[in-house]
C-alpha positions, 0 to 999 in steps of 0.5 A: 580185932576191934571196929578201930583195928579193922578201919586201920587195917583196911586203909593199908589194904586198900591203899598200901598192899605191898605193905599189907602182904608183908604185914600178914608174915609179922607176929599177930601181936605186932600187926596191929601196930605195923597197921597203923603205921602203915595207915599213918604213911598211906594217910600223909602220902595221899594228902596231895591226892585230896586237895586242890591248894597247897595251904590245905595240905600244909594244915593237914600236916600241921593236925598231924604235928599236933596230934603226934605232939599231944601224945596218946590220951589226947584229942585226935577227933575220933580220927581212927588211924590217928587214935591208933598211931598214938596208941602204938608210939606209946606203946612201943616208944617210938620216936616222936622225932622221926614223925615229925621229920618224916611230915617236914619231909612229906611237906615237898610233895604239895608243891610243884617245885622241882628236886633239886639234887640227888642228895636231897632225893636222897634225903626225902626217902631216908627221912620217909620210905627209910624212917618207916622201915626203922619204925616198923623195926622197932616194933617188931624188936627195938634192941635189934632194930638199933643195929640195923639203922643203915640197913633201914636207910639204904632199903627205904632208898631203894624202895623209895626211888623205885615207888617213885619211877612207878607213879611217874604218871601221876607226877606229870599229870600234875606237873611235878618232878621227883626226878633231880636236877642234877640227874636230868642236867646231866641226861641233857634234859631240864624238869620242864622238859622232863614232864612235857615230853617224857618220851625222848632220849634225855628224859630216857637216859633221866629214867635209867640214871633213877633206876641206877641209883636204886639198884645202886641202894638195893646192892648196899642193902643187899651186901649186908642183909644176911645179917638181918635178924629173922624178927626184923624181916617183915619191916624190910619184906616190901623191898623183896618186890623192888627188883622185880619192879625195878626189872618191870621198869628197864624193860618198858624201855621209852614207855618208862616215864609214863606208864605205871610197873606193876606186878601180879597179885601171884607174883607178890605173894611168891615173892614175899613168901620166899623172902619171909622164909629165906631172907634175902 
């Protein structure tokens, strides 16, 4: 492994463990370029994290069109995770499209402003969560990855909704609202509401109607998984802990929207190991 892998490799497990897990199962000539995938989401993903205006987000998404858009070979200011990602769209050949989506789409997160339907949530997780689970496909076999475009799009739904119910704490620290606004008028609450007073019965019924719509994705994945080929597995593996998250966060009843639904260390590794050996 190089000094560049090792740097790329380490952003995913510090900032992205489930992903890391499940990139351990994956062919060791795949891993480094899942790495820098990954790396590239946990990088884009914590942008809000690291500024305090939104203008200095929208510049850091603008670098990363730039990068993408010049292509491998071309300046990325000694940036490891951006000299790797190139290295690896070109050789896998992957999209430059759905990256581009994928930052437009990112470009939500460094505001304030509420969702506002479940279409659009929809749209945000198919173009992230999703988009990331076809491109690792494609990696690990682009000829089967093709076939398996819906599938990616339900499972990135699922696991996006659900990452999305567990950083619910972060989210109202900041005053954001990922939750959408046709969900929280019909749980009888609004997105103000929503973040100042997490506890009542609406902003509970908001929870349990998110928690709905990702099982409702996971089912659909689900119905068809069997059908997944072997080699595809670990682009998908993260999804085999959203049950159990999903179970964590129905069960923390009124505490739901403000505390965080994690899982221990031996419970994610017995999870991932029988989805990698068992499929779903």
């Amino acid at each position: 492994m190089t000094a560049r892998e090792d740097i790329v490799m380490k952003t995913v497990r510090d900032t992205d463990p489930d992903r890391y897990l499940a990139t351990l199962y994956a062919p060791e000539d795949k891993r480094a370029a899942l790495f820098s995938l990954y790396a590239f989401n946990a990088e884009v993903a914590g942008i809000r994290d690291r500024i305090r205006e939104a203008l200095s987000g929208e510049v850091r998404l603008q670098w990363w069109h730039e990068v993408i858009d010049a292509g491998f070979g071309r300046s990325a200011d000694g940036h490891p995770v951006a000299e790797a990602l190139l290295r690896t769209i070109d050789e896998h050949h992957l999209p430059r499209g759905a990256f581009a989506n994928y930052l437009e789409a990112r470009m939500f997160d460094l505001f304030d402003d509420p969702m506002p339907t479940r279409g659009d949530l929809e749209g945000y997780c198919g173009e992230t969560a999703s988009a990331v689970i076809q491109l690792a496909a494609m990696i690990l076999d682009p000829a089967a990855a093709v076939k398996q475009a819906e599938l990616a799009g339900h499972a990135g739904c699922a696991q996006g909704i659900t990452g999305l119910l567990r950083l619910l704490p972060l989210h109202r620290a900041r005053g954001q609202c990922y939750v959408p606004r046709d969900i929280l008028a019909a749980a009888g609450t609004t997105p103000e509401e929503f973040v100042a007073s997490p506890d009542g019965v609406a902003s509970r019924r908001a929870v349990e109607a998110m928690i709905a719509l990702a099982s409702e994705h996971l089912a659909a994945f689900r119905k068809h998984a069997d059908a997944l080929p072997a080699i595809l597995r670990p682009a998908f593996l993260p999804l085999a802990l959203t049950p159990a998250y999903l179970g964590r966060l129905s069960a923390s009843g009124a505490s739901a929207p403000t505390s965080s639904s994690g899982l221990s260390a031996l419970r994610r590794h017995w999870l991932l190991l029988r989805a990698a050996s068992r499929g779903w």
